[in-house]
C-alpha positions in Angstrom: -24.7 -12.0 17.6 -27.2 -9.4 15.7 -30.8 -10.3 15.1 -31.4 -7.6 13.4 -31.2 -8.9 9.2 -29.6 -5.5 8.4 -27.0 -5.5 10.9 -25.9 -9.5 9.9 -25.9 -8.0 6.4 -23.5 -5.5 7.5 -21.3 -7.7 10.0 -20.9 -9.8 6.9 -19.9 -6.3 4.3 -17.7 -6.0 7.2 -15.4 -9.1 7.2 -14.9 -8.7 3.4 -14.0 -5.6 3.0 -11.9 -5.9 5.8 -10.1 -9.0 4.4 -9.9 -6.8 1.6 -7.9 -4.1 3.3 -5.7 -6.5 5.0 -3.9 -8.2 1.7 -3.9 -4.3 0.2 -2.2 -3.0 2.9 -0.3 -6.3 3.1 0.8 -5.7 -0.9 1.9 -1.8 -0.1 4.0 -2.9 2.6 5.3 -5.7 0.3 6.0 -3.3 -2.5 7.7 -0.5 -0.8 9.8 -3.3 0.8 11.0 -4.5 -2.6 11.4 -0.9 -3.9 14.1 -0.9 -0.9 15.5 -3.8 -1.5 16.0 -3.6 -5.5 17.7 0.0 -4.7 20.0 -1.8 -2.1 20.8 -4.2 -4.6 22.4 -2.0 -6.8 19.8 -1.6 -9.5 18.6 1.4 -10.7 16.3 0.3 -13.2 14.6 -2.4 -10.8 14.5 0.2 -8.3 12.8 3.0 -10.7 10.1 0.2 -11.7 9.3 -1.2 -8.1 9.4 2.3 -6.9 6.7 3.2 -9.2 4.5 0.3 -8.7 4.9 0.7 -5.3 3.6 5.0 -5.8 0.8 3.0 -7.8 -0.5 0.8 -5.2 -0.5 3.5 -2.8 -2.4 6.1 -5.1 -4.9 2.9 -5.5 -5.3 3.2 -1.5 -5.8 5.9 -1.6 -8.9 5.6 -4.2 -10.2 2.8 -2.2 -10.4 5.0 0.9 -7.7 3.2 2.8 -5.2 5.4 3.0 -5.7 9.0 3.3 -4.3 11.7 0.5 -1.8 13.4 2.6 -0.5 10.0 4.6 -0.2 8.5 0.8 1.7 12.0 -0.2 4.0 11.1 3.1 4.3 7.8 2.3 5.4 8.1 -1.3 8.1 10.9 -0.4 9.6 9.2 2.1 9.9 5.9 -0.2 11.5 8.0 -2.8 13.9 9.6 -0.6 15.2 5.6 1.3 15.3 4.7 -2.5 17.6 7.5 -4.2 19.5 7.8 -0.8 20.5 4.1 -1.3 21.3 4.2 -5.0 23.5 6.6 -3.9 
């Protein structure tokens, strides 16, 4: 345990902003998992619409520093490509 008041200010920064990170990357995995699963389904106008709020939440990562620009880029394309390859 710190004694140090800065360093207990900053364990506690820490825990929020790490709870933070956990439901956002929590909701991109969520999101690109429906973007799948509406493109499975047969869809193709559920699919377009979860696949771009799923390419939203990731850019938002990315703003946030979670992510970084060319994992997000990665990410994205390879959602678009499970997508449109199951739309067939």
């Amino acid at each position: 345990m710190a004694n140090i008041k800065s360093q207990i200010k900053r364990n506690r920064q820490n825990e929020k902003n790490n709870e933070r990170n956990k439901a956002v990357r929590s909701e991109l995995k969520t999101r690109e998992a429906s973007a799948i699963a509406a493109a499975e389904s047969g869809d193709a106008a559920a699919a377009q619409e979860a696949l771009r709020m799923a390419q939203k939440k990731i850019d938002k990562a990315v703003s946030m520093g979670l992510l970084k620009r060319n994992t997000a880029a990665r990410r994205k394309s390879n959602l678009n490509r499970q997508v449109v390859a199951r739309l067939g």
